[in-house]
Structures are given as structure tokens and as C-alpha cells.
C-alpha positions as CSV (number, residue, x, y, z in Angstrom):
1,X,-61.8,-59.2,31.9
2,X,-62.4,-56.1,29.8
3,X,-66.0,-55.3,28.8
4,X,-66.8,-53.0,26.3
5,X,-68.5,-50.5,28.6
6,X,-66.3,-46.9,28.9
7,X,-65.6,-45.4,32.1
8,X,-63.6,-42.7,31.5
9,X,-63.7,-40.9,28.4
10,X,-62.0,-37.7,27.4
11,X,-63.3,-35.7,24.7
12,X,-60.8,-33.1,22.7
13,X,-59.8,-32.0,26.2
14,X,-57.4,-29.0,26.6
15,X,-55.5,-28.2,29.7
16,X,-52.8,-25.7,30.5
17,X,-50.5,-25.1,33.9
18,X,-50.5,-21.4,34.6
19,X,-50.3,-19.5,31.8
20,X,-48.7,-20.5,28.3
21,X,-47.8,-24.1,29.8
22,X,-49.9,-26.3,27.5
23,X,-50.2,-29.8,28.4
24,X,-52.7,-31.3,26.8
25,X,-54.9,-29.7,23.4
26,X,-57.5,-31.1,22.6
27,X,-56.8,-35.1,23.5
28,X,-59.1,-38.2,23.3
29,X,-59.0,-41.3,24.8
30,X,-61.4,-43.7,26.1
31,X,-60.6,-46.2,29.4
32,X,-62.9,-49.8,29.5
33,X,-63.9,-51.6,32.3
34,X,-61.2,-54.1,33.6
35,X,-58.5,-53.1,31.2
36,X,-55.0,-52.6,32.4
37,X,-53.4,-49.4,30.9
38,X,-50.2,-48.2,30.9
39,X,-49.7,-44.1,30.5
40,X,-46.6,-43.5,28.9
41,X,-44.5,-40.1,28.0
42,X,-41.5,-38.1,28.3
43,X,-40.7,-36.8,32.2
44,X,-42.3,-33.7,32.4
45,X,-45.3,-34.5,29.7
46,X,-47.7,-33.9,31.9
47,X,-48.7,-37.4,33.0
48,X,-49.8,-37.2,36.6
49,X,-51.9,-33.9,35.7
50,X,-54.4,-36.6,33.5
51,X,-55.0,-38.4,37.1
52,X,-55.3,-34.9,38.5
53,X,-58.1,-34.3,35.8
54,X,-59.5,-37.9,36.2
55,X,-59.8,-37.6,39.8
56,X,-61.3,-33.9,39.9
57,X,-58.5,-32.3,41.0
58,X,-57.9,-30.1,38.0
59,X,-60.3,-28.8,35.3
60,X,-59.8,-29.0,31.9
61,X,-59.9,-25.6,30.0
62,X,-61.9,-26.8,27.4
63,X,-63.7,-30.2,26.0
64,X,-65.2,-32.7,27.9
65,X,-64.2,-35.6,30.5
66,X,-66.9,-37.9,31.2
67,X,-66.4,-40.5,34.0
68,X,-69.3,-43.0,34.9
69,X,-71.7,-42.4,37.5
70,X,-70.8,-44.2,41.0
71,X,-67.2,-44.9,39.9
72,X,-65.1,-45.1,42.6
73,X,-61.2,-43.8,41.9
74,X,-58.1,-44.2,44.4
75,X,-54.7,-43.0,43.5
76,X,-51.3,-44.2,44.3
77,X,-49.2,-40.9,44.6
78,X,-45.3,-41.1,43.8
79,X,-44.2,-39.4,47.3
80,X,-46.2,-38.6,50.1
81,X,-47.2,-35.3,50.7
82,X,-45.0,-33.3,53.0
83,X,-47.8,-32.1,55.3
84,X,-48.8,-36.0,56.1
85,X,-45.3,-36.7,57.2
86,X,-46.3,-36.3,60.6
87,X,-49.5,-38.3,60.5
88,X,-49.1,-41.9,62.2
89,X,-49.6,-44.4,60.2
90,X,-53.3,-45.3,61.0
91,X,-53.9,-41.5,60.6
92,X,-53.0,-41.4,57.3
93,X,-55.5,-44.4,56.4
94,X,-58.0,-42.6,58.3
95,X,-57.5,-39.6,55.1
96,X,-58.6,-41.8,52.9
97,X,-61.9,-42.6,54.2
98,X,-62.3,-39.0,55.5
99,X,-62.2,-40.6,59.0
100,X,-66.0,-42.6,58.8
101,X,-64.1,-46.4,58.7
102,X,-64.6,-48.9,61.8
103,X,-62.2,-51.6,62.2
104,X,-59.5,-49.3,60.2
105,X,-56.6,-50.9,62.2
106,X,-57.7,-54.6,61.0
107,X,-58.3,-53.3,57.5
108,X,-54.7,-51.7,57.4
109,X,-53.3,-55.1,58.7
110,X,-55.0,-57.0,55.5
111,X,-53.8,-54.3,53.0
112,X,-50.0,-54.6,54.5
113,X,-50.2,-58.1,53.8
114,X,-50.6,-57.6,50.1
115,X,-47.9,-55.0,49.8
116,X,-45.7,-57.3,52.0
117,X,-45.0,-54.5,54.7
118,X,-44.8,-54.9,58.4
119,X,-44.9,-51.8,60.8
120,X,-46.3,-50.8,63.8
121,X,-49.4,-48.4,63.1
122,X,-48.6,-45.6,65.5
123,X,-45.3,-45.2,63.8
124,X,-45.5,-41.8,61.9
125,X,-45.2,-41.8,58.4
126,X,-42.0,-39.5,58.0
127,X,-40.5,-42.1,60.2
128,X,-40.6,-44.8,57.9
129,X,-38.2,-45.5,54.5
130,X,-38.2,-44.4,51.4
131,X,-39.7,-48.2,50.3
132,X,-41.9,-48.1,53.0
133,X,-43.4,-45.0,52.0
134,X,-43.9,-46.2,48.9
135,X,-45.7,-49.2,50.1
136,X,-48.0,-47.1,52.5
137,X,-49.1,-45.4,49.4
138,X,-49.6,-48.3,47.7
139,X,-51.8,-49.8,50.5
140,X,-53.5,-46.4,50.7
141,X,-54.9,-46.8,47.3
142,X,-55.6,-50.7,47.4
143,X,-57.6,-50.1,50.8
144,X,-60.2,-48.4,49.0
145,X,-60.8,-51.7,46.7
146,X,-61.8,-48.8,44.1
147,X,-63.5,-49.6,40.7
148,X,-60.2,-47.6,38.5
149,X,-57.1,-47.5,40.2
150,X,-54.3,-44.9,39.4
151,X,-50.8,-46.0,40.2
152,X,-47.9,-43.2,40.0
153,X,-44.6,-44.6,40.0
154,X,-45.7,-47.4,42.1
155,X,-42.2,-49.4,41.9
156,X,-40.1,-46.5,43.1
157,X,-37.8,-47.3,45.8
158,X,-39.8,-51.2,46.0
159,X,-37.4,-54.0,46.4
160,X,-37.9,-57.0,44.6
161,X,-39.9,-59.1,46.5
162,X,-42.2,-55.8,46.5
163,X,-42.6,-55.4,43.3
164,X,-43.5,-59.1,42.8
165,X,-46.1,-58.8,44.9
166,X,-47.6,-55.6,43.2
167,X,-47.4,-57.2,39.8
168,X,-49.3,-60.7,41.0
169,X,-51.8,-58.0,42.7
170,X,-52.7,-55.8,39.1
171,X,-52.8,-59.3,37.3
172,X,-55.4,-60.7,39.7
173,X,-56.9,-57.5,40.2
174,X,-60.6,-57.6,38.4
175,X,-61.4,-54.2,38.6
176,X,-59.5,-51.3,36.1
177,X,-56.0,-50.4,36.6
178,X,-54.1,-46.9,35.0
179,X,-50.2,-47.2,35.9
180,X,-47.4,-44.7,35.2
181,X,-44.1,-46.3,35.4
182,X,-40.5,-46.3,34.0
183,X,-39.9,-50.1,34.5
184,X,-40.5,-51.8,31.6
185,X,-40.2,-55.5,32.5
186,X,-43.0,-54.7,35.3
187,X,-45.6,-52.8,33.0
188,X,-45.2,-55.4,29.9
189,X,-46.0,-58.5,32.7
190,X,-49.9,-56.5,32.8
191,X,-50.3,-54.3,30.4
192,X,-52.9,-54.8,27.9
193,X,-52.7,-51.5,26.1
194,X,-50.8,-48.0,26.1
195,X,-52.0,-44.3,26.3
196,X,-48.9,-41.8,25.0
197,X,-48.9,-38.5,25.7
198,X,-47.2,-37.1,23.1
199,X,-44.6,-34.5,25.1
200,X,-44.6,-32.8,21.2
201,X,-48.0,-32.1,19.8
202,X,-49.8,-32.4,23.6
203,X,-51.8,-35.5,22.6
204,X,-52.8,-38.3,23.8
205,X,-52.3,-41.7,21.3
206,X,-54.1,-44.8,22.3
207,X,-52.6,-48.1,21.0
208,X,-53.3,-51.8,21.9
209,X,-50.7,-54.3,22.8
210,X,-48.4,-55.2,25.6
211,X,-46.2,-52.9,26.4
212,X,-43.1,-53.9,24.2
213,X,-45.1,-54.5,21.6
214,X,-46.4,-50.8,21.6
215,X,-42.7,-49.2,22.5
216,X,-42.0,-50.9,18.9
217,X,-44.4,-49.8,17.1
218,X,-43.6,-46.0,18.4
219,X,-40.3,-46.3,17.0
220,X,-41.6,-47.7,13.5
221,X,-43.6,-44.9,13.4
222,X,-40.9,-42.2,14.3
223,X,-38.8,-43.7,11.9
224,X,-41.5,-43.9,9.1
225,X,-41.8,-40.1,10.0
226,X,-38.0,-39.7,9.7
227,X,-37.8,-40.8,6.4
228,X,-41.2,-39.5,5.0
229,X,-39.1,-36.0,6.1
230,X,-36.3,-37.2,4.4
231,X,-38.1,-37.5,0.7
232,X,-40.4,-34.5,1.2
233,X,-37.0,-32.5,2.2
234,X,-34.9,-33.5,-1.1
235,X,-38.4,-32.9,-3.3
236,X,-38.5,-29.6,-1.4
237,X,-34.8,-28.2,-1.9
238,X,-35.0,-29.5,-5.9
239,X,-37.7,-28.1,-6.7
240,X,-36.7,-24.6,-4.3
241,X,-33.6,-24.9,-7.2
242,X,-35.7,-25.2,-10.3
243,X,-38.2,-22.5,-9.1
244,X,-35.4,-19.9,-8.8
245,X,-33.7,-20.9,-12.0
246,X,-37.2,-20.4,-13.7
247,X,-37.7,-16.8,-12.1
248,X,-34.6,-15.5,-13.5
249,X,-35.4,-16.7,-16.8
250,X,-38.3,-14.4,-16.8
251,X,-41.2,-14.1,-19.3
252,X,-43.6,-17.0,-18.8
253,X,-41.4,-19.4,-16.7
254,X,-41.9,-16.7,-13.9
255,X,-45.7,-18.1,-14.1
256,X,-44.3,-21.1,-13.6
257,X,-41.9,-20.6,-11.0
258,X,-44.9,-19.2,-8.9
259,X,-47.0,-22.3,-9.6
260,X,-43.6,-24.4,-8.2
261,X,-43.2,-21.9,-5.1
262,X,-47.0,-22.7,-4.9
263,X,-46.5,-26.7,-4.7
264,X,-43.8,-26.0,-2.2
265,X,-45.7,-24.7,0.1
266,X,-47.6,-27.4,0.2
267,X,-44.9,-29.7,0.5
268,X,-43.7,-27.9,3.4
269,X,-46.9,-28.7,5.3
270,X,-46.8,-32.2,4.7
271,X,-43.3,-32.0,6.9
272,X,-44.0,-34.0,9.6
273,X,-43.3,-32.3,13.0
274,X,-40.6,-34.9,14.5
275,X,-41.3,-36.3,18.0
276,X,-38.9,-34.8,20.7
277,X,-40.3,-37.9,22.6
278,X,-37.4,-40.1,22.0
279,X,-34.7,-37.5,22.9
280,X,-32.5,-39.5,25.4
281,X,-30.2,-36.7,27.3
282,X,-26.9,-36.5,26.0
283,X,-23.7,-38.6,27.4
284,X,-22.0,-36.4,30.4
285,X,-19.0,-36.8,32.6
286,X,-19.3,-36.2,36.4
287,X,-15.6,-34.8,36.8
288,X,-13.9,-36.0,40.2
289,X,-13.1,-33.3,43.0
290,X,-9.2,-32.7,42.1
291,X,-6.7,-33.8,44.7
292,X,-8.6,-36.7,46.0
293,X,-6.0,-39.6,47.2
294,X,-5.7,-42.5,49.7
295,X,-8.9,-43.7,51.9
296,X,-11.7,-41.6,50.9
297,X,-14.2,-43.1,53.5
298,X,-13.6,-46.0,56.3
299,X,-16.6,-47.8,57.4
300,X,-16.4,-50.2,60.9
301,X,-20.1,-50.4,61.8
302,X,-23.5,-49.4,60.8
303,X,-26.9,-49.2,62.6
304,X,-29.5,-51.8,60.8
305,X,-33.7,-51.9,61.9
306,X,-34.2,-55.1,63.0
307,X,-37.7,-55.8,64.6
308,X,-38.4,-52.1,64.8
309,X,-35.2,-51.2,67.0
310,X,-31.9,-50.2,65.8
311,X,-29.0,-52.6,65.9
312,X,-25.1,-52.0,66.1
313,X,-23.5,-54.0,63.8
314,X,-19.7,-54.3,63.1
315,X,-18.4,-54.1,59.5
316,X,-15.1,-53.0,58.0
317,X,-15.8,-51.0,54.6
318,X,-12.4,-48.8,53.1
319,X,-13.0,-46.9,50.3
320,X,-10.3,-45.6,48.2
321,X,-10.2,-43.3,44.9
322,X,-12.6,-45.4,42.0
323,X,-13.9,-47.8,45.0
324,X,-17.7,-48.6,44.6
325,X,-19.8,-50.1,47.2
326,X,-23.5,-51.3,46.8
327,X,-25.3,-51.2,49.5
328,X,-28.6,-54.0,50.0
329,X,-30.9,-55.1,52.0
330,X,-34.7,-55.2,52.3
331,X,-37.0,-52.5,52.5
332,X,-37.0,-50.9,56.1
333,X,-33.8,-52.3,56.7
334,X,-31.6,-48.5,57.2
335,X,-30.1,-48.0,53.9
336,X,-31.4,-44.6,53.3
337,X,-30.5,-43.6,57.0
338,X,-27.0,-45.1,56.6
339,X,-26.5,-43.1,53.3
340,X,-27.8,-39.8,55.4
341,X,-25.5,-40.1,58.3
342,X,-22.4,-39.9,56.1
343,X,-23.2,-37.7,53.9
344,X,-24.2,-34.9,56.8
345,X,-20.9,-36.8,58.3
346,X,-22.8,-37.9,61.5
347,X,-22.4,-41.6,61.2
348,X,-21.0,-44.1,64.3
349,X,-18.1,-45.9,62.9
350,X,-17.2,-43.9,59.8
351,X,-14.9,-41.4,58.7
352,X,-15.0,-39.3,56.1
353,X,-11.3,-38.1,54.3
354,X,-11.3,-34.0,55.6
355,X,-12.2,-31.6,52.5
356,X,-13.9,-34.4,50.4
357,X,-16.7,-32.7,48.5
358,X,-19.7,-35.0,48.4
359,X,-22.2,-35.6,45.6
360,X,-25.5,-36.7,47.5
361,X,-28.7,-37.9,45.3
362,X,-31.0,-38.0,47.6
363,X,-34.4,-40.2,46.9
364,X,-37.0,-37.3,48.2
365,X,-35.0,-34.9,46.5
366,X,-34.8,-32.7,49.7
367,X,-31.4,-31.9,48.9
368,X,-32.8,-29.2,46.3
369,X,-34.0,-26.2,47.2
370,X,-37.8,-26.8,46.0
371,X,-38.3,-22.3,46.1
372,X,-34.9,-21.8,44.3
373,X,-35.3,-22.1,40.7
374,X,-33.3,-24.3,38.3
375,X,-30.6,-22.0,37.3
376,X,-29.9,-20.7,40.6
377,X,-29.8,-24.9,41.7
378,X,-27.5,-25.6,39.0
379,X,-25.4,-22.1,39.1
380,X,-25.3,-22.8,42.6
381,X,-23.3,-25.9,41.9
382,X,-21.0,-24.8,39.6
383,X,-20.1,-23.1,42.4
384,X,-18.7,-19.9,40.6
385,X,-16.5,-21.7,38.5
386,X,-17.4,-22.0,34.9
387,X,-19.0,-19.9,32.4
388,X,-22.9,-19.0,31.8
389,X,-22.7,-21.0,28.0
390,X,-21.2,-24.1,30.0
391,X,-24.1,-24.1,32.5
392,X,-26.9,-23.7,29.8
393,X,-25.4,-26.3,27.6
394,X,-24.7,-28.6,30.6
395,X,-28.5,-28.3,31.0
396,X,-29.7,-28.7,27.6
397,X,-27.9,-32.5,27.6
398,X,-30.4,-33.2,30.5
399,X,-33.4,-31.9,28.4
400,X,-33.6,-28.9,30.3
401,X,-34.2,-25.7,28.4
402,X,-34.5,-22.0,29.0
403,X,-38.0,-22.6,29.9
404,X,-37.3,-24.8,32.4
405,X,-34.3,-23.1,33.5
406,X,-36.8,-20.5,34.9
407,X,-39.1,-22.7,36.7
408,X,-38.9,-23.6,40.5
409,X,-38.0,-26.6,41.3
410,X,-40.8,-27.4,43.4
411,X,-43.4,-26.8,40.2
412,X,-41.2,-29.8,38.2
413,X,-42.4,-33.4,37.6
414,X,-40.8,-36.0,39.5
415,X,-38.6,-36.8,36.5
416,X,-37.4,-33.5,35.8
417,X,-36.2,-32.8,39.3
418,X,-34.4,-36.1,38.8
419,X,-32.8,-34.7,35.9
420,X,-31.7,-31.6,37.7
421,X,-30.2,-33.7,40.5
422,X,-27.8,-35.3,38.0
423,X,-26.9,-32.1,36.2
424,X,-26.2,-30.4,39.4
425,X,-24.0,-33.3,40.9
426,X,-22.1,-33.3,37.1
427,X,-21.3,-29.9,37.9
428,X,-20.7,-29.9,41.6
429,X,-17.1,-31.9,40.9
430,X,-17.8,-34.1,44.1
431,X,-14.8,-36.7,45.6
432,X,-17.7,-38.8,46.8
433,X,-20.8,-40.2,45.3
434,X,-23.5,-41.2,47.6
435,X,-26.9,-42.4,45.3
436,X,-29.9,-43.3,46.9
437,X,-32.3,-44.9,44.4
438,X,-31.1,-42.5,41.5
439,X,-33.0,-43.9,38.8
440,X,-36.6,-43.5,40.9
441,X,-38.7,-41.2,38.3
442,X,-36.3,-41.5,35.4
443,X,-37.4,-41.9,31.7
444,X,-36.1,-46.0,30.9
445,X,-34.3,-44.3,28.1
446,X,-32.1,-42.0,30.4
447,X,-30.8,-44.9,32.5
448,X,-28.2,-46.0,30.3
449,X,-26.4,-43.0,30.1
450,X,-26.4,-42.1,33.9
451,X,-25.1,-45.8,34.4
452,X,-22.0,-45.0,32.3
453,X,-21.8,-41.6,33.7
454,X,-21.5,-43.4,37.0
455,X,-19.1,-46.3,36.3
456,X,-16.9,-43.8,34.9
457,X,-16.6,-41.6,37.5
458,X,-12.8,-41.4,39.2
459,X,-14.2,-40.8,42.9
460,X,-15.5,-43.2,45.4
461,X,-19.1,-44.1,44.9
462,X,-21.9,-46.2,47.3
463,X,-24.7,-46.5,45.5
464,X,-28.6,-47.9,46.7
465,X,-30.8,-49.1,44.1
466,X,-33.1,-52.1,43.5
467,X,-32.8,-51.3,39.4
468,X,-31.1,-54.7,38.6
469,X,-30.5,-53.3,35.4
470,X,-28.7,-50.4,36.0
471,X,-26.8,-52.3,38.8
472,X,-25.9,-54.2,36.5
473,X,-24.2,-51.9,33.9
474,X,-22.1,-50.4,36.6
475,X,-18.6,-52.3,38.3
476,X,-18.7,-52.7,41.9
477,X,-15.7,-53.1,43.9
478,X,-18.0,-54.5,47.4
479,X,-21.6,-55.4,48.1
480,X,-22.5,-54.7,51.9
481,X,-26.0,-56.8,52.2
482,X,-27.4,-54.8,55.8
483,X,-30.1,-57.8,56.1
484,X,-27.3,-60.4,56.4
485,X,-25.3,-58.7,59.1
């Protein structure tokens, strides 16, 4: 139950990345015991840096966080950090207690059981799937049974019987709970009020409600705002009219075109500054590798996981031009393996049509080049053949602006890199599609628009996602389930 004691309370907190990257200025908000909060903003608002400056990983420039004495934090992180990849499993769980825990292995075993995951514990981490990983991060956090618990992302790349078992666990869960997410359906089933980090004016709003309710209420308000604008801008260019007739009349009425110019000014101020946060990027074609005919890909058997060993299995897959394939299965099952093995063209059983470009989303993103910044990323995929106005306005329909352009990938949010991904695959003109968990990180908004992108593509297309709802606006030709092979 909430109480009315405050556990974490930020006080006209500023924060800035680097230099001239402002994040937060001056923002307020106050976290009560046993509440379950959602944090909500655009990709890129600057999110997971307010669980960096909750958990003392960052400072804020200026203001004040205050956290209760003795309160004990864990976080969920979205990915796993690259330098634990080879840490085995029990290794990993050892980090989080800084290695003083005794019966760590028995500990783990419990924690797996809430987050429904069975592995062996010397396994290494790097080893494991993409939904596995996600799960170990999970458990990583729960372990620590801490007194506010920050979960980033904690659906991505969870199947559905995962998912239900993290929502039953934040509902029961007495203690306080901070998620960042982009699935709706999950955050409204806990949430009992929303902080939004305005992407805009760098502050954070703090609203009651579950989280529909809130969403709704942000779009009253923009729209209020819209149309406030809309009055204040017909006043403004009326009275802009009658001021400059007045002035060339001369004599007194110059007095009181002044006076007018005066009132205008003010008028101008009350302009409300309109939210970018409900930008949605723009609708874009991914254009089909010319030439492309006949069997595109041919499929006769896949290697599945079953009881931590690989198995053979026979199927027969053919995919021809516009051909989609879904590809399911539980967590751990070799979906993300599978999808690797074709697209570096090293799978058993498959073949590949010779000179078919492919577009590969891959869920860690390590197809990007994380030191190679966005321009050179997405100029690299255009692949030296379209002009310079047709790449930066490629990029602006994916929210990505000159700013941004400049910036490594490895300094972007999860979202953003997301967003690159899909502009650079629209550009790349590929034959064949292979997505693994491509809405992972992406703004609830945005998923419409990459669904129709996708349906519409002329290519061949397999496609991995446990996002029912984007499944579901896209036309598949064949499902292959790997867990009922």
C-alpha cells in the first residue's frame, strides 16, 4: 500500500550530458513508499539518466535529490553490459552483492523461479538469448528484494508467459516500484501514477492515475495548448494589422500603435511552447532491392535448444518475393541464433538466393557500428547512392536531427539507436528482411508506422517478435513455432 512517507524527492534538479545536452532543468518530483510509478517520455528524453541520478551514478548540476536514509535501490538495466558477457551466470549474481552472499546458487534458483527461467548457472551470460538476458536482469534486480526498484525496459525481448509473470510479481510486490516501458497494456495492469519527462521544456510532470487514464489526459492538455495558440495567434496577427495601419496614420495614433505593439508582446509570451512529445516519426517506405525474383530463401531444417543441447530438426520453409514468415517459440528456444545463421549465411539447411541484399535488425543492435556516428551509419547505407538532402530528410522522419546526426551511436538511448536501425535498413534497399524483436525500445507511438512500413515491403521478410500488436497489424504468409518441432 502507499504511505505518505517520501523516499525520493527531487528538488528543481538540473542535469546536462557533456556539454550543451540539457536533460533535465530544474525538475521536481516526489516518489512515496509502495507506490507503483511509471516514467514516461519521448526515446531519447533522458529517462534512464533519472535512475542514473537516483542510484548515484550521476550528479545533478544543480538542486537537490534527497533519498531516505537506509533505502536500498536495485535496477533492472535494458541490456547487459558488454564487459559481463563473459561472466557465468552465478558470477554475474555474485556483482550484485559485491561477492559477500552465501548460498548464492540456491538464492539464484528461487529468483529464476519468479522470472520463469531455467538455465544451468555456469552457463556464461553471452551465451544465453536475447529473452534470457532480459530475464537474468530481471532476477538480478529482484534478488536484492530492494526497498525501490527500477525496471528499464523490463518486457524487452520477454515472451508472454514472461511478462505475465513480471506483471503478477510488481502487483504483489509490497515494496516501491519505478518502471520505464513502451507496453502500454503491461504498465496500465500496475501503474498507479505517471512521472513525464517532458522531452520539450526538460521537466518532469507528475500526474495520478493509471496509465491510460494519464496518456489521456496528456493529449487534453496538448490539445488545450493547440488551440489556446490558435486564439492567441489570430488576436496576435489582428492586432499586428491594426498597429501598422495606426503608425502610418501618424500624429497621435502612432501613440497608440506603440501601446498595441506593447500588448503584443505580451501576447506573444503567452504562446504556449507546443510539446514535440507527441511527434510520431513520419510514414516511410523500405524500397525492395531491384531485381529480386523466384525463391529468395529455402529453409529444410533448423537447430532448436531443447534441454540445454541443440537439436536438428527438419522443416521445409520457401520463401518467395512478398513471402513473410513468423518465427515463435519460447524464450531460449534458438530464434535469435536461427535469424543470425542466415543472415551471416552460415545456417545448416538453408539457402540464401546469390546477390540478395539483406536488411538485418538485430535485437542488441550490434549490427551498428556503436564508434561511427549517425551520419556516417546512415550514409553508409545509402551506400553512395542518393543525395545529402535525401539522407537528412530520411532522418528527420525518424526524429533524428542535425544534432543527432553528429552523435555516436554508442552515446544514443536505446530508442534512438532503434530509430537509426530502421532508417538505415529504409535506405539500405535490402531483398530480405530478417527482424529480431524490432519494436524492443520503441516509443508505443512509433509502432504503427514501422508495422505498415513492414507489411508493405515487396521483399521477403521473417520477422521475431512477441509484440502481439504489431504482429498483428502485419500479413504473414507462414508461422514456424520452433517449440512445436
Amino acid at each position: 500500500m502507499v504511505n505518505d512517507e517520501v523516499i525520493v524527492k527531487f528538488n528543481n534538479v538540473s542535469f546536462e550530458w557533456g556539454v550543451g545536452k540539457l536533460i533535465l532543468n530544474e525538475a521536481s518530483f516526489a516518489v512515496r513508499r509502495g507506490s507503483k510509478i511509471t516514467l514516461m517520455g519521448q526515446n531519447g528524453a533522458g529517462k534512464s539518466t533519472i535512475f542514473q541520478l537516483i542510484t548515484g551514478q550521476s550528479q545533478p548540476e544543480s538542486g537537490a535529490i534527497n533519498i531516505n536514509n537506509n533505502l536500498t535501490i536495485a535496477t533492472a538495466r535494458q541490456v547487459v553490459d558488454r564487459k559481463d558477457l563473459d561472466l557465468s551466470i552465478t558470477e554475474f549474481f555474485k556483482k550484485c552483492f559485491d561477492g559477500k552472499m552465501y548460498d548464492i546458487d540456491k538464492k539464484i534458483k528461487d529468483v529464476f523461479k519468479i522470472v520463469n527461467l531455467d538455465v544451468p548457472l555456469d552457463r556464461k551470460v553471452g551465451e544465453l538469448s536475447g529473452g534470457q538476458q532480459a530475464r537474468v536482469l530481471l532476477a538480478s534486480a529482484l534478488i536484492q528484494d530492494p526497498d525501490l526498484l527500477l525496471l528499464d525496459e523490463p518486457t524487452n525481448n520477454l515472451d508472454k508467459a514472461g511478462i505475465e509473470h513480471l506483471t503478477k510479481f510488481i502487483i504483489e510486490y509490497p515494496k516501491t516500484c519505478i518502471v520505464i516501458s513502451h507496453d502500454a497494456d503491461f504498465l496500465n495492469s500496475f501503474t498507479q501514477g505517471v512521472l513525464y519527462l517532458d522531452i520539450f521544456n526538460k521537466k518532469v510532470e507528475q500526474y495520478n492515475g493509471d496509465y491510460f487514464t494519464v496518456v489521456e489526459e496528456i493529449k487534453l492538455r496538448l490539445e488545450r495548448e493547440r488551440m489556446i495558440n490558435a486564439r492567441l495567434e489570430k488576436e496576435i496577427s489582428q492586432r499586428k494589422e491594426q498597429a501598422n495601419f495606426f503608425a502610418q496614420k501618424g500624429g497621435h495614433l502612432r501613440d497608440v500603435s506603440a501601446k498595441m505593439k506593447k500588448k503584443i508582446e505580451e501576447l506573444e509570451e503567452d504562446v504556449v511552447d507546443v510539446r514535440r512529445e507527441d511527434k510520431t516519426i513520419k510514414d516511410f517506405k523500405i524500397t525492395c532491392q531491384e531485381g529480386t525474383g523466384g525463391v529468395i530463401l529455402q529453409l529444410d531444417s533448423v537447430s532448436i535448444i531443447k534441454n540445454h543441447k541443440p537439436v536438428n530438426k527438419k522443416v521445409n520453409i520457401t520463401l518467395n518475393k512478398r513471402d513473410r514468415l513468423l518465427l515463435i517459440g519460447p524464450n531460449g528456444i534458438g530464434k535469435t541464433t536461427l535469424l543470425e545463421k542466415l543472415a551471416s549465411g552460415h545456417a545448416k539447411g538453408e539457402h540464401i538466393k546469390e546477390g540478395v541484399k539483406i536488411g538485418y535488425y538485430r535485437q542488441d543492435f550490434s549490427t551498428l557500428d556503436f564508434n561511427a556516428t549517425v551520419y556516417q551509419t546512415l550514409s553508409k547505407a545509402m551506400g553512395g547512392s542518393g543525395s545529402e538532402e535525401n539522407l537528412r530528410s530520411r532522418a528527420a522522419g525518424f526524429l533524428i536531427d542535425a544534432e543527432i546526426l553528429k552523435s555516436k551511436i554508442g552515446s544514443l538511448s536505446e530508442g534512438q539507436k532503434g530509430l537509426v536501425a530502421f532508417a538505415a535498413i529504409s535506405l539500405e534497399r535490402p531483398g530480405l528482411l530478417i527482424l529480431d524483436e524490432p519494436t524492443n525500445h520503441i516509443n508505443f507511438r512509433h509502432i504503427p508506422v514501422i508495422a505498415k512500413a513492414i507489411d508493405q515491403f515487396d521483399g521477403a521478410m521473417i520477422l521475431v517478435s512477441h509484440a502481439q500488436d504489431f504482429v498483428s497489424k502485419i500479413n504473414f504468409d507462414f508461422t514456424l513455432d520452433l517449440g512445436a518441432l
